[in-house]
C-alpha positions as a Markdown table, in Angstrom:
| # | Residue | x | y | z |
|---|---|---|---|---|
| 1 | Unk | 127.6 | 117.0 | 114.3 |
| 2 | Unk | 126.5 | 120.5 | 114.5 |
| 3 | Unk | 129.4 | 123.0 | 113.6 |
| 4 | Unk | 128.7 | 126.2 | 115.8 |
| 5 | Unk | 128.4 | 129.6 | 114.1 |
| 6 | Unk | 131.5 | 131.4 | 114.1 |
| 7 | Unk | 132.2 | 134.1 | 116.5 |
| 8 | Unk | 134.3 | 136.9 | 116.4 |
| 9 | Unk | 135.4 | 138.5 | 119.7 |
| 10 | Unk | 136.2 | 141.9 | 120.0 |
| 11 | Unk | 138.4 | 142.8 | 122.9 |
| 12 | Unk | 139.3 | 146.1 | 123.9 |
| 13 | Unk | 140.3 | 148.3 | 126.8 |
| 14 | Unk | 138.3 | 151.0 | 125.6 |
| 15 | Unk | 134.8 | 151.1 | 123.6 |
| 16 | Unk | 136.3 | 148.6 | 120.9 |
| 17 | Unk | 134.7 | 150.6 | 118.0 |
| 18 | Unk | 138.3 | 151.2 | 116.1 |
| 19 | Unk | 138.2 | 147.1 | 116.2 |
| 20 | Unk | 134.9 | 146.3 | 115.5 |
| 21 | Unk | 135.1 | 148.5 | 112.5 |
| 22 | Unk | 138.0 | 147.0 | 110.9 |
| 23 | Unk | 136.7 | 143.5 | 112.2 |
| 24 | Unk | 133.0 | 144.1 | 110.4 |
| 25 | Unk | 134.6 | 145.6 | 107.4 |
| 26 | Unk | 137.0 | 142.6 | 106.9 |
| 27 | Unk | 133.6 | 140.1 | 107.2 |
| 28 | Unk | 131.9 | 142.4 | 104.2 |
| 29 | Unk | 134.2 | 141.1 | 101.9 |
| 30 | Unk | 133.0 | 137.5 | 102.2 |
| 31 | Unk | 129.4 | 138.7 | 102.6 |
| 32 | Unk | 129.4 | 138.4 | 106.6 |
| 33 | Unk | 131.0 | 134.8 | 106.4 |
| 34 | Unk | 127.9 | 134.1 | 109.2 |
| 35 | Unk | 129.9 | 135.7 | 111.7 |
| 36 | Unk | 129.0 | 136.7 | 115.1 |
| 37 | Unk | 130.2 | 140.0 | 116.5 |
| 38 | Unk | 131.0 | 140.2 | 120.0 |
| 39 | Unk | 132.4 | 143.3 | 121.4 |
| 40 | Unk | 133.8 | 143.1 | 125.0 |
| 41 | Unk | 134.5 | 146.7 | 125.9 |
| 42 | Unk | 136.1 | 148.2 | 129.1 |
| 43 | Unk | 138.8 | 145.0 | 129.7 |
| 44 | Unk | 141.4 | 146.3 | 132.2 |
| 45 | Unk | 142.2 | 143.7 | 134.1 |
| 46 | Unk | 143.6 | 140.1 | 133.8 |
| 47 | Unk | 140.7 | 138.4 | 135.8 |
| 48 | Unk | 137.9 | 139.8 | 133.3 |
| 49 | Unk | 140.3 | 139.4 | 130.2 |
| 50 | Unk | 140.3 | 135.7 | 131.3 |
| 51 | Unk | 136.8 | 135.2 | 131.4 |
| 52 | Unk | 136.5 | 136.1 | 127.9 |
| 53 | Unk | 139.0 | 134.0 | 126.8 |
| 54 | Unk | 137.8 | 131.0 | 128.4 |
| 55 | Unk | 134.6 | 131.9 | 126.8 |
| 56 | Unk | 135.9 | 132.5 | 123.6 |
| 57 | Unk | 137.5 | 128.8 | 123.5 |
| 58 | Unk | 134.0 | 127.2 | 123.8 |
| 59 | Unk | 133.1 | 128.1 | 120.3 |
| 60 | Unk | 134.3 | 128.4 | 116.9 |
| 61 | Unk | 136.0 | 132.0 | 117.3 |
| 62 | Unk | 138.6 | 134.2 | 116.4 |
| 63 | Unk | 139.9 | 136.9 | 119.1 |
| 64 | Unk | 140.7 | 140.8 | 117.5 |
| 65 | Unk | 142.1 | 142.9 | 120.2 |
| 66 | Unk | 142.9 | 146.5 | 120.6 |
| 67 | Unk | 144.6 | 146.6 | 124.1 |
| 68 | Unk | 147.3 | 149.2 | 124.7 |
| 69 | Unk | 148.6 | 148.1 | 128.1 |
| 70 | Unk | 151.4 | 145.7 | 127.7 |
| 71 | Unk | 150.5 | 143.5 | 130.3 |
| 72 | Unk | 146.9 | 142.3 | 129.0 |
| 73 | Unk | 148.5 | 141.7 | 125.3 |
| 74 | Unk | 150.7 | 139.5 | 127.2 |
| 75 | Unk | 148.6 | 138.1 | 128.7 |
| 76 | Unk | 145.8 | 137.5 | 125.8 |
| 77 | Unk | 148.2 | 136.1 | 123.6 |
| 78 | Unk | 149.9 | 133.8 | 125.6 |
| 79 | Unk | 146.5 | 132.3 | 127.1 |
| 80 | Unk | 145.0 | 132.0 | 123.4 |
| 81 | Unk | 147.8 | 130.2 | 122.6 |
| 82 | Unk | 147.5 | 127.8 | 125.3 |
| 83 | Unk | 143.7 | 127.2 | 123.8 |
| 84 | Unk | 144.4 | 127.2 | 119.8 |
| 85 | Unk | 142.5 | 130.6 | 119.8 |
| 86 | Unk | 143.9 | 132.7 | 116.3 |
| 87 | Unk | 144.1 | 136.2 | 117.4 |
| 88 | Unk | 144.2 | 139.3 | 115.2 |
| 89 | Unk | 146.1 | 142.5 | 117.2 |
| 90 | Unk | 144.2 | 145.2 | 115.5 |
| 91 | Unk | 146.5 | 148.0 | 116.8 |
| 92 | Unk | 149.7 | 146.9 | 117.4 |
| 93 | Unk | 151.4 | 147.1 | 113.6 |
| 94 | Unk | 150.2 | 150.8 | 113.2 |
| 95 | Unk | 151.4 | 151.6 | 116.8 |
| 96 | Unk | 155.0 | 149.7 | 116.0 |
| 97 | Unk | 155.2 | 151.4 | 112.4 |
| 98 | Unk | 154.4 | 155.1 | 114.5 |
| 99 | Unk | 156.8 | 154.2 | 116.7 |
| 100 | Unk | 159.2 | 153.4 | 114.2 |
| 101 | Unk | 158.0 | 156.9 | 112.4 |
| 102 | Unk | 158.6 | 158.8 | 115.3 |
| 103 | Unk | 160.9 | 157.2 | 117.7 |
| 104 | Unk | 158.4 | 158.2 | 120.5 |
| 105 | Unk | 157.0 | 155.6 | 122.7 |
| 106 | Unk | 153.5 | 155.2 | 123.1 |
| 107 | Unk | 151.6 | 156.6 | 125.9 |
| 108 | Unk | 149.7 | 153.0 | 126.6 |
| 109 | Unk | 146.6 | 154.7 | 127.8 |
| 110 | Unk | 143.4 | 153.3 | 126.9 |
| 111 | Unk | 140.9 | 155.5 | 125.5 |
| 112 | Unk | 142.8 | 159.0 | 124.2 |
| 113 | Unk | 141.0 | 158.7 | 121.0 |
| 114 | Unk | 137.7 | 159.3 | 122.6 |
| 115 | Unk | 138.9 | 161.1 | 125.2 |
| 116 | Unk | 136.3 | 164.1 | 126.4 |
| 117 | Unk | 137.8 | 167.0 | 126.6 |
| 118 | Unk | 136.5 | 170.7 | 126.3 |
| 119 | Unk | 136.8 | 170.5 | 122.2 |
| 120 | Unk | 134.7 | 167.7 | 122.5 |
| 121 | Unk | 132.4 | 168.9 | 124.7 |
| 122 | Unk | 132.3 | 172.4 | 122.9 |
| 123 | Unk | 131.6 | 170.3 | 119.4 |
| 124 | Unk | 128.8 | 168.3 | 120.8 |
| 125 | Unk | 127.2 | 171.5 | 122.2 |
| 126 | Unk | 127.3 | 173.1 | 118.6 |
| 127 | Unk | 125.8 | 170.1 | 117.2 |
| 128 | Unk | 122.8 | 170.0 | 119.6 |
| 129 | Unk | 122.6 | 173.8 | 119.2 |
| 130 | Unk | 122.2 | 173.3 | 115.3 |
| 131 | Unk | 119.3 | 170.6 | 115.6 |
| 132 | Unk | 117.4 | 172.6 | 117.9 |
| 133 | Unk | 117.6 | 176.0 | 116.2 |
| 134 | Unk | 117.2 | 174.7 | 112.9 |
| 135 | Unk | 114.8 | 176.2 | 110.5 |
| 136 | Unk | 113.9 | 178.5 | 112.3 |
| 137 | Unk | 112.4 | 176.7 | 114.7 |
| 138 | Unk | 112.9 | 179.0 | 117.6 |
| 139 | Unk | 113.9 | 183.1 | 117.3 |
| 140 | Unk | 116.0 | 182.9 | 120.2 |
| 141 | Unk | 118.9 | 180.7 | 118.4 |
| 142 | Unk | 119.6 | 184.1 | 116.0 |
| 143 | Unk | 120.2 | 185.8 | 119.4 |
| 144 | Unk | 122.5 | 183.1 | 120.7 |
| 145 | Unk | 123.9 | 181.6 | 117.3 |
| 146 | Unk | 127.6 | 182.5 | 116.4 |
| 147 | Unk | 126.5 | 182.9 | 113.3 |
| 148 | Unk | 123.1 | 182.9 | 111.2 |
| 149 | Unk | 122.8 | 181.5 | 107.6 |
| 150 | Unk | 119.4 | 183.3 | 105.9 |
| 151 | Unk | 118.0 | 181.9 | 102.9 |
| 152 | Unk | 115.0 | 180.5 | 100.7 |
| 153 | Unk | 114.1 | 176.5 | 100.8 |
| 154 | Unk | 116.8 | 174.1 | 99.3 |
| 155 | Unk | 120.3 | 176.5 | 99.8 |
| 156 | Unk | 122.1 | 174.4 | 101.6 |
| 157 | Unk | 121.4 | 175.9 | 105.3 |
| 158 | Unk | 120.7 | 173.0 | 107.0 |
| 159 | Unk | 123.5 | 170.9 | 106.4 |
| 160 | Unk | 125.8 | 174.1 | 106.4 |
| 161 | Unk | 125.1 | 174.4 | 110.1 |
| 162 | Unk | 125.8 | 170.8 | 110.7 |
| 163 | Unk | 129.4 | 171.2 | 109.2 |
| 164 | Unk | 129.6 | 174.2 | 110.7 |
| 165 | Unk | 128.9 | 172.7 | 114.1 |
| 166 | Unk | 131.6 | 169.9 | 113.5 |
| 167 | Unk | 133.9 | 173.2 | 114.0 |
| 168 | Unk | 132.3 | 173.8 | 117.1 |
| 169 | Unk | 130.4 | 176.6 | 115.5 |
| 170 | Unk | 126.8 | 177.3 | 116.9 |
| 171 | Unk | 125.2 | 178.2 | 113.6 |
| 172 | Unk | 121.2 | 178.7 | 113.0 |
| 173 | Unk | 119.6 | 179.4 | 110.3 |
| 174 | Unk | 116.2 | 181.3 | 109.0 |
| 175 | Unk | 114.4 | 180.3 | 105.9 |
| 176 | Unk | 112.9 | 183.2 | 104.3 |
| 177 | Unk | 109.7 | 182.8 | 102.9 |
| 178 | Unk | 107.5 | 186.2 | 101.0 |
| 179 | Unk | 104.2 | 185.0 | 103.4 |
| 180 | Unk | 106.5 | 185.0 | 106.6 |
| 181 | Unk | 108.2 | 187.5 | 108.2 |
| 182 | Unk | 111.4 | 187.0 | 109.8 |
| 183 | Unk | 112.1 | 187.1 | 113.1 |
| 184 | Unk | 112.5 | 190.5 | 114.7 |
| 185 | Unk | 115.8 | 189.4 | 116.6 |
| 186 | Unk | 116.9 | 189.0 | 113.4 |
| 187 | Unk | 117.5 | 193.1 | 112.4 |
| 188 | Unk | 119.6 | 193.4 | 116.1 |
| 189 | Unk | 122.2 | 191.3 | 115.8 |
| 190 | Unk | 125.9 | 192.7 | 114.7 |
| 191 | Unk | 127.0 | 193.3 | 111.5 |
| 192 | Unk | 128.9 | 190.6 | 110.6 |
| 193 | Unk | 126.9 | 187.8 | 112.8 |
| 194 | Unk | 124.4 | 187.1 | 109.3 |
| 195 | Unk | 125.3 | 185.7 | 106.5 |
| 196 | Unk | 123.0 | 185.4 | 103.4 |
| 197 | Unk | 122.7 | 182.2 | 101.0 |
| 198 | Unk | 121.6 | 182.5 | 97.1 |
| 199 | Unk | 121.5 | 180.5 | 94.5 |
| 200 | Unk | 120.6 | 181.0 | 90.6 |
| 201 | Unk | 117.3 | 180.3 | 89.5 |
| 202 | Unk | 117.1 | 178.2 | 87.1 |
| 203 | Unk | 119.8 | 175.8 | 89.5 |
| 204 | Unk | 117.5 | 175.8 | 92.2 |
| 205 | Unk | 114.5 | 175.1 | 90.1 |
| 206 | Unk | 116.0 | 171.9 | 89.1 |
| 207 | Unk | 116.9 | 170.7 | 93.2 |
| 208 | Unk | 113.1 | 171.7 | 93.7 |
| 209 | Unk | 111.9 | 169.7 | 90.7 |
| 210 | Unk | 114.0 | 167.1 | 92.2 |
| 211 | Unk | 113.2 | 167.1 | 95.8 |
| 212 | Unk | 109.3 | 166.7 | 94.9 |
| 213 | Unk | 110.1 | 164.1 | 93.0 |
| 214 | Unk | 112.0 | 162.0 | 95.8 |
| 215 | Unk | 108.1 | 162.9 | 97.9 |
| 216 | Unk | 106.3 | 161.9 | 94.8 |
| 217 | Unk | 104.6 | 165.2 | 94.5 |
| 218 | Unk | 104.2 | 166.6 | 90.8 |
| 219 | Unk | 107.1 | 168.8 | 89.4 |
| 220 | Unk | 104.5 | 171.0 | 88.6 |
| 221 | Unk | 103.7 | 172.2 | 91.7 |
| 222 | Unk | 104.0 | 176.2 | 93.1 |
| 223 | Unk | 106.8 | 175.6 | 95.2 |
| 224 | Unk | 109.1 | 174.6 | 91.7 |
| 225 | Unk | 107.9 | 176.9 | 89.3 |
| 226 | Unk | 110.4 | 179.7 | 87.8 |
| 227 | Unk | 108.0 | 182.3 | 88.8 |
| 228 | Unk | 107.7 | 181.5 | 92.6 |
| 229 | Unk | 111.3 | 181.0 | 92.7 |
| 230 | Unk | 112.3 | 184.3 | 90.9 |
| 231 | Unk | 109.7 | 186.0 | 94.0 |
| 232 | Unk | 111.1 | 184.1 | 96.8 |
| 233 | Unk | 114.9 | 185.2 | 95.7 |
| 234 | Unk | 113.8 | 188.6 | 94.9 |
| 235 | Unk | 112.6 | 189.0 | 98.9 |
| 236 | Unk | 115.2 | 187.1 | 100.1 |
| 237 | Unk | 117.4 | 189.6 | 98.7 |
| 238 | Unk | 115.3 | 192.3 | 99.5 |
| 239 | Unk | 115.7 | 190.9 | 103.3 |
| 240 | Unk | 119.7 | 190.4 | 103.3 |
| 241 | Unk | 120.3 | 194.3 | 101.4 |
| 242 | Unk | 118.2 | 195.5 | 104.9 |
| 243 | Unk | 120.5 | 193.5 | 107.2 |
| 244 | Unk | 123.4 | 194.4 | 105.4 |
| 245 | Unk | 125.0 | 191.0 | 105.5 |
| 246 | Unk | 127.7 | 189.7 | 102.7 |
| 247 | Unk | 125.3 | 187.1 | 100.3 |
| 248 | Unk | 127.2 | 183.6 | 99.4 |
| 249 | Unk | 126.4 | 182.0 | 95.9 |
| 250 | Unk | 125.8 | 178.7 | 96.4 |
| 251 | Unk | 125.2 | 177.6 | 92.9 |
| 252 | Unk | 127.1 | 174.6 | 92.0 |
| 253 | Unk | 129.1 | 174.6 | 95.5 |
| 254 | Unk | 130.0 | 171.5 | 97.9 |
| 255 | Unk | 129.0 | 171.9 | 101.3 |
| 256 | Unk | 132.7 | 172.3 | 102.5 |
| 257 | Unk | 133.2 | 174.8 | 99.8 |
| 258 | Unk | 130.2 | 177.6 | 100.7 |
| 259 | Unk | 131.2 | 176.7 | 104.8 |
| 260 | Unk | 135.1 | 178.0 | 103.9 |
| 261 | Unk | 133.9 | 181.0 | 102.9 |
| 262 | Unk | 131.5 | 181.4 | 105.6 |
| 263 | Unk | 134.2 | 180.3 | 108.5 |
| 264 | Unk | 136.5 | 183.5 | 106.2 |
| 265 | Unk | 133.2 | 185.8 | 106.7 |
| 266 | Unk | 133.4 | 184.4 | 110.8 |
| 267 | Unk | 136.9 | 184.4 | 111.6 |
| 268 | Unk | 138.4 | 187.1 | 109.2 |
| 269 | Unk | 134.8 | 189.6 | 109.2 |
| 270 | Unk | 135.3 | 189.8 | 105.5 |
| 271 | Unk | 132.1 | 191.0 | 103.8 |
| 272 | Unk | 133.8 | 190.9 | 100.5 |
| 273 | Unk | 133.0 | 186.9 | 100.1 |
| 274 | Unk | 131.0 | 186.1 | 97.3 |
């Protein structure tokens, strides 16, 4: 007799990701157990939700749920039962301890978590603004940008704008290299509007020593050595002092860290950040 793989059906009246996440995450800790993931989003009505549970009792399966409208718990559960389906209510004990938090009742609308409202929108826009204006790929993102982060290769700019964006930030950056000049958009903007990266030497000789090692290139190379490094800060400072812009160090700093201070620079126009 064949035993059939087992399946584990995620319900949900919404995307099902919350579920499927927990469900998956559960499954890691007996290396996958050989289960099946089946996510069923979008259930809103008893007709569909029956279909899956009649499906569901066919195989060797377990049912985890997030549903937020009474009626189709109800309904799931009672309908399992009838079928000796186990069922796992992914939601419902964090609801019932909020509840029990808060007092409030819940709203029992499927979907608020990802709902899409302007911040959303406004985030997503900032993220797709950051890819495309990246590196200075294209001038016309410093005239646009919120904000533009100026630096030499490996200070952090890139994923700098990518925080930044998750705060619904459009940010662009320039590299700034002695052989290329920098965009001529780039000496109209406000004061205030650039913001300059640095970083000490011998730090960032190490991340480039590093970075050619992960593309198996030879540490001795141009772009690591002291002396290049100690010309390409030297314009880059040369470049900001021009501008007028307030210079970050970025030795040593977390992402998040640097990104406070330049969100201080943004929202507070405070030129004193170092």
């Amino acid at each position: 007799m064949t035993i059939s793989k087992p399946i584990v059906y995620i319900i949900s009246d919404s995307l099902g990701e919350t579920a499927e996440f927990v469900v998956r995450a559960a499954a890691s800790q007996y290396n996958g157990a050989g289960v099946e993931f089946r996510r069923i989003p979008y259930v809103s009505d008893q007709d569909h939700l029956l279909e899956v549970i009649e499906e569901a009792s066919r195989y060797n399966s377990l049912i985890a749920y997030t549903l937020v409208v009474e009626d189709l718990k109800v309904t799931l559960e009672a309908e399992a039962k009838k079928r000796n389906l186990p069922t796992v209510d992914v939601l419902g004990p964090m609801m019932k301890g909020v509840h029990q938090l808060t007092g409030y009742e819940p709203r029992r609308e499927p979907g608020l978590l990802h709902k899409l409202d302007d911040d959303y929108f406004r985030k997503i826009e900032a993220i797709e603004f950051a890819v495309k204006y990246d590196d200075g790929k294209d001038p016309r993102g410093v005239i646009y940008a919120d904000i533009v982060l100026l630096g030499v290769s490996r200070t952090s700019k890139t994923p700098l704008c990518m925080y930044l964006a998750h705060k619904r930030i459009k940010a662009a950056n320039i590299p700034l290299v002695p052989e290329v000049n920098p965009p001529d958009e780039l000496f109209n903007l406000p004061r205030g509007k650039a913001v300059g990266l640095t970083i000490r030497p011998q730090i960032l000789n190490e991340i480039r020593q590093e970075r050619l090692k992960t593309l198996g290139l030879v540490s001795s190379a141009d772009y690591a050595s002291l002396e290049r490094i100690l010309k390409e800060l030297e314009y880059a400072e040369n470049i900001m002092k021009r501008l007028g812009c307030p210079i970050i160090d970025v030795s040593n700093k977390a992402v998040e860290e640097t990104a406070s201070k330049v969100l201080q620079i943004y929202y507070r126009g405070d030129n004193s950040v170092k």
